[in-house]
Steps between C-alpha positions, in 0.01 A plus 500: 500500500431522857483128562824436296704795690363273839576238360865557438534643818439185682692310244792731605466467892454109439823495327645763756414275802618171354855623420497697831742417847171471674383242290865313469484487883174342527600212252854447642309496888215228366738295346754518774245470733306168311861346462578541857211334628505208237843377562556614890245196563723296277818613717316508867391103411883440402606697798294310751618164362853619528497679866283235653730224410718690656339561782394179577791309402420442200662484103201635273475503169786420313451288183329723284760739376844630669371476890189428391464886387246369244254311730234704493564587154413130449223504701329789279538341175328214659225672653418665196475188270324296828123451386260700672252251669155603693244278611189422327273640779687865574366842414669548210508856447591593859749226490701642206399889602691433873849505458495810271297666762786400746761596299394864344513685816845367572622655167289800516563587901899585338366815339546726800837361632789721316830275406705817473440868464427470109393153491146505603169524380245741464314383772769507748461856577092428577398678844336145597815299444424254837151501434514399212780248549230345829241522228721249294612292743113434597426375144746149567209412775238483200744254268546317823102450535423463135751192514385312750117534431546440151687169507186305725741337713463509819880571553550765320185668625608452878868634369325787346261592789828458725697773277228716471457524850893548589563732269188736554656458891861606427368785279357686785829516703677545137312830461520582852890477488564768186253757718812595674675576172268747399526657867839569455447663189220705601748637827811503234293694251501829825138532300259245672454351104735174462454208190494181463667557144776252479749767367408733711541301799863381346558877498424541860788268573738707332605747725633831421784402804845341462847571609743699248202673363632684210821229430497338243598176626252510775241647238563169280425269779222660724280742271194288463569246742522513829428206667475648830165645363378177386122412658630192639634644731244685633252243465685152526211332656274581264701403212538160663160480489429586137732200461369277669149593354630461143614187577192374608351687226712297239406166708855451547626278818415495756219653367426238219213331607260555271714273275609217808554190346478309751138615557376624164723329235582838268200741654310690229785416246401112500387513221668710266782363293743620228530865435219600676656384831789649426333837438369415925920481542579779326215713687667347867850637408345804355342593835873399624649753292255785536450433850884574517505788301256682718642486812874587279319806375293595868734433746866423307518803303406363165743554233711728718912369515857717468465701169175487408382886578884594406509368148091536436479892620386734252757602278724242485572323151334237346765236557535614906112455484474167347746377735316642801202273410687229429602503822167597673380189344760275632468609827118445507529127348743458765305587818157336294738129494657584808100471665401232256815320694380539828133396356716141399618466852220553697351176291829367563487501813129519666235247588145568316289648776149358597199653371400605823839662588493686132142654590604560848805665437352807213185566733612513816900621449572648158179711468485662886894525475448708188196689608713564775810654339262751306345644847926480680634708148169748574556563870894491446476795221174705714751468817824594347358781246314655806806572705648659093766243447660403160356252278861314528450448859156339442695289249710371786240477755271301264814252391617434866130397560440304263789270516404455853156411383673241294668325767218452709302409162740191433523459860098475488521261164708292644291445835165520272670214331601225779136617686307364182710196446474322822118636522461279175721215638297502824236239387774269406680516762228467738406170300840409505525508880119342547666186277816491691241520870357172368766330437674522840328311682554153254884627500500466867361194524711316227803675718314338830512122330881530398613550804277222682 
């Protein structure tokens, strides 16, 4: 009798937790979530045709449906039905294994990034949101490796021993960067205790603040976002940074040489074909995407737009609530594209560096400019909170100095940048002038017979 009583029991909470909100919100977040990923590579690939033929002059695609809307429609029913080749002489399990270990963490690293206040998933609300997200972003290194031992070519290994090392680089300064993010929280927080939860940090942005407090109109447009709160702004340089480390960390241009073909034909995707290359693709614009999203939800404010706390406060009806989402969602996609965009342009309109310049320019800029931005926030907070001044005035103090800091940093890059290219020119140059030396002295003396 005992067993059976237990037994129902469980039944019953089974049946309670399927058909519960909790449960409903979970499957409409993983599917949401899945979806998004899936077809925003499908868009991003569209988008970059589109914006770089504009860019450079360009038409794009335009045969395959109206404006060539349907181009990389096309281009996934082909992939799909291409045949998936390997050599004879790969290792065959690692070969197949790599671009699911590539891809996973791409999809998986979404679970702590909230779309809107209800649309999220369980794991959003973890305590080690950025961890884990680094943790994730670490796997794409092993995929990376796996690929380019696996396919015994001496390409792809180079390719993969050249992504390994840049990303492993740019994650140190990557890290470094979202240190100042959890400072802020930890001052915010008037407790010592901040987080690196992803909502909770979105929260933090949200300040309690705006003019017309207590109007509705003003209500509508400021409660829950106030831009003026937004961690960019405090910490501008360091968000550059991120982004410049997640581009590297996506081996996008100009940080794309582990896949140069002008050195390396393909890099460690050389041999992969079919839908097993494309799963490599759909990784690199996955990274794009989630890359994006981060810095949207760390520095931008996340979900955060006119409305959103208005018509998703407690209390308000179903219908206000489902429209407040709605729109929380829109404005995150937005500001997510709105970075893919300027990911489009940079390859649009920068050289690929050297590998030299690429190693040079994590080790002995991004990581001691980073370092140094956790010890400037430190002093700036021990200085300011000894003399019992306001967390807002640290807020100012720390903003004003770090956009100064990024001045001289692009001032710095773009110095860095000349320095290294004529130190690499130097040799032929030099030669240059050595061949021209020889030369004069024949010159002269075919100059000295024309005129006798």
């Amino acid at each position: 009798m005992y067993t059976v009583i237990m037994a129902d029991d469980i039944g019953s909470q089974l049946i309670n937790g399927i058909f519960s909100w909790s449960f409903l919100q979970f499957i409409i977040a993983f599917l949401s979530f899945f979806g998004f990923v899936l077809t925003s590579a499908v868009i991003l690939i569209l988008a970059e045709r589109k914006i770089m033929g504009w860019m450079q002059d360009r038409v794009g695609p335009i045969h395959t449906g109206p404006w060539g809307l349907l181009q990389t429609v096309a281009d996934v029913g082909k992939l799909l039905m291409k045949e998936d080749i390997h050599a004879a002489l790969t290792d065959k399990s690692l070969f197949l294994l790599a671009p699911s270990v590539f891809l996973a963490p791409v999809i998986a690293a979404f679970a702590v990034i909230p779309f809107s206040p209800y649309l999220q998933l369980p794991g959003t609300a973890l305590a080690t949101g950025i961890v884990y997200y680094v943790a994730m972003s670490s796997i794409d290194i092993v995929g990376v490796v796996m690929s380019g031992w696996s396919s015994n070519n001496k390409y792809s290994l180079i390719g993969g021993l050249r992504g390994a090392a840049q990303m492993i680089s740019y994650e140190l300064p990557l890290v470094l960067s979202l240190v100042g993010v959890v400072m802020l929280t930890s001052i915010l927080a008037n407790s010592g205790i901040g987080s690196i939860s992803t909502q909770q940090i979105i929260n933090f942005q949200s300040s309690n603040l705006w003019p017309g407090k207590g109007i509705p109109f003003w209500d509508f447009i400021f409660q829950g976002f106030t831009p003026w709160a937004w961690f960019f702004l405090v910490q501008p340089l360091m968000c550059l940074i991120y982004y410049v480390c997640g581009l590297a960390e996506t081996n996008r241009a100009p940080f794309d040489l582990p896949e140069a073909e002008s050195e390396l034909v393909a890099g460690y995707l050389t041999e992969y074909s079919g839908m097993r290359w494309a799963m490599f693709y759909l990784g690199e614009y996955g990274n794009m995407t989630i890359v994006s999203a981060i810095a949207v939800t760390l520095f931008l404010g996340g979900w955060s737009g006119p409305g959103v706390g208005f018509l998703t406060a407690p209390g308000m009806a179903f219908g206000w609530q489902l429209l407040g989402n709605l729109l929380g969602i829109g404005y995150f996609i937005t500001k997510v594209y709105l970075l893919c965009f300027v990911f489009i342009w940079v390859r649009s309109t920068l050289p690929r560096l050297r590998a030299d310049q690429l190693m040079q320019f994590t080790w002995l800029i991004l990581i001691p400019v980073t370092l140094g931005n956790i010890l400037l926030t430190a002093l700036i907070y021990l200085i300011l909170s000894s003399f019992g001044l306001p967390n807002l005035v640290f807020l100012i103090v720390l903003g004003v100095e770090n956009f100064i800091l990024l001045g001289g940093f692009i001032l710095v890059i773009s110095r860095a940048t000349v320095a290294t290219t004529r130190h690499a020119r130097a040799p032929a140059l030099l030669a240059q002038r050595r061949a021209a030396a020889a030369q004069l002295p024949e010159r002269a003396g075919v100059a000295g017979s024309g005129q006798k």
